[in-house]
C-alpha positions in Angstrom: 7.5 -14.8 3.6 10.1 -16.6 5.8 13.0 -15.4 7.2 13.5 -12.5 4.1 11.4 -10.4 1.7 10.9 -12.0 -1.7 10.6 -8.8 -3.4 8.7 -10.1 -6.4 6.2 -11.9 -4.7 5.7 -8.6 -2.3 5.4 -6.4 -5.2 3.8 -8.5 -8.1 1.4 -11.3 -6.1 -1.5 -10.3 -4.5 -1.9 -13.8 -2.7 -1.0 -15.0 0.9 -0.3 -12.5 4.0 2.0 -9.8 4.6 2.8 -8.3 8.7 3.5 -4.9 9.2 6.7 -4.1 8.7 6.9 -5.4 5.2 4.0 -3.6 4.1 5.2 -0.4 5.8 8.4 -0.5 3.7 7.3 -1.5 0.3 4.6 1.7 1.2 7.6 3.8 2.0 9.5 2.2 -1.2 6.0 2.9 -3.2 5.4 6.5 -2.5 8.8 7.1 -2.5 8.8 6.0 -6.5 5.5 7.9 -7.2 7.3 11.0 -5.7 10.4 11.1 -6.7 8.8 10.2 -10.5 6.8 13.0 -10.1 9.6 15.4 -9.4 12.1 14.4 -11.5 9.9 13.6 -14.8 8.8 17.2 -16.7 5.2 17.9 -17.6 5.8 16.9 -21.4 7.3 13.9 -20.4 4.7 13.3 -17.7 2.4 12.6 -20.6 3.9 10.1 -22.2 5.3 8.0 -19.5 2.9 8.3 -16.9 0.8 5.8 -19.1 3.6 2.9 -18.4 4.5 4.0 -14.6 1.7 5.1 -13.2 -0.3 1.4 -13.6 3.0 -0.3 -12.6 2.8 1.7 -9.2 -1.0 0.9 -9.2 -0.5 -3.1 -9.4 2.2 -2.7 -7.4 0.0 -1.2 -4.9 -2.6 -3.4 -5.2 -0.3 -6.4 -4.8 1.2 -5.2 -1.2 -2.8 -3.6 0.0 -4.1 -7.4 -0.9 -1.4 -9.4 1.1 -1.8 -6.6 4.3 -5.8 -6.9 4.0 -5.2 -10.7 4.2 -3.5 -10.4 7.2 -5.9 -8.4 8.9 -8.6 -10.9 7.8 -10.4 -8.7 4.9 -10.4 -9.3 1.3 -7.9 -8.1 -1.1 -11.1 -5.9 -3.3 -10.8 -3.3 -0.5 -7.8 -2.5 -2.1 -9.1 -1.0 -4.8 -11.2 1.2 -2.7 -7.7 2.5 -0.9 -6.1 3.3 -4.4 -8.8 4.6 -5.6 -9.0 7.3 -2.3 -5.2 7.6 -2.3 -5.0 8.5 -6.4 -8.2 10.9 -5.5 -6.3 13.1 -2.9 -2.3 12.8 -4.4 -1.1 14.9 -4.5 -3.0 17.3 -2.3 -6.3 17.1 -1.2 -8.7 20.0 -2.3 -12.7 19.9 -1.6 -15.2 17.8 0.3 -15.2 14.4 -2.0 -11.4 14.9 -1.2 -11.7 15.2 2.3 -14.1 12.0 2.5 -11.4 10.2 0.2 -8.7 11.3 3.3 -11.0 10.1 5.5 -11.1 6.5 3.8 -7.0 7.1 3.8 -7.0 7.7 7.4 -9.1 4.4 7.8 -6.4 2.5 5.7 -3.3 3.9 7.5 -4.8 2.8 10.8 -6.1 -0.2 9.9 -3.2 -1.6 7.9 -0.1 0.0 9.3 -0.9 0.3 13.3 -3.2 -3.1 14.0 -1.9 -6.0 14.2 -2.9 -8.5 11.8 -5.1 -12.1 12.5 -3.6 -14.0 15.4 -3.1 -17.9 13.7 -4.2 -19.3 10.4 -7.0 -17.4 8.0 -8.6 -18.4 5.0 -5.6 -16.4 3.9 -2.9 -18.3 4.8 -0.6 -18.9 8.3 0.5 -15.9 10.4 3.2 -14.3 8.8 5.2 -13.7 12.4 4.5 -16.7 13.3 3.9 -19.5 10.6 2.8 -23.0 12.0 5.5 -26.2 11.3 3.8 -27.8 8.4 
């Protein structure tokens, strides 16, 4: 991913690598949507649209969790497991199942937006930071 963010490929591909800054911004720019969707869109409407945005925002999702699981050297299925936890407590967690979901949130936040991703190539791609000369 270069010099700039190719917003497409972040957003719609779930292939290659992404570091942490990219992914914490198309997170921000994720939630953000979900949100502000959620607020602005009445209950009636809800029902009708929800079935167009809501898997948008889910593939979406999916595409940005794959490319940062990449990068930390784990495959992109884990994602689904993340989404799956994250659509579980949205948007507020009630219960124990919730509170083990939170706890698989926690996991994600940590693992994907504080560590630092694989040093060098994976079987990924090239570090996104710093790609080799080809």
């Amino acid at each position: 991913m270069g010099g700039g963010i190719d917003w497409g490929e972040l957003f719609f591909s779930g292939a290659g690598r992404i570091a942490r800054a990219p992914f914490l911004i198309a997170s921000a720019i994720l939630v953000t949507a979900a949100a502000v969707y959620e607020a602005v869109v009445g209950p009636t409407l809800h029902w009708i649209t929800g079935w167009f945005v809501y898997p948008a925002l889910l593939f979406c999702g999916a595409c940005v969790l794959s490319k940062r699981l990449h990068d930390r050297g784990r495959s992109g299925w884990w994602a689904g497991l993340i989404l799956f936890a994250l659509v579980a407590v949205w948007p507020q967690p009630v219960g124990f199942f919730d509170f083990l979901f939170g706890l698989v949130v926690l996991w994600a936040v940590v693992e994907l937006g504080v560590l630092p991703g694989e040093q060098g190539f994976n079987r990924y791609g090239a570090n996104p930071l710093r790609p080799q000369p080809a």
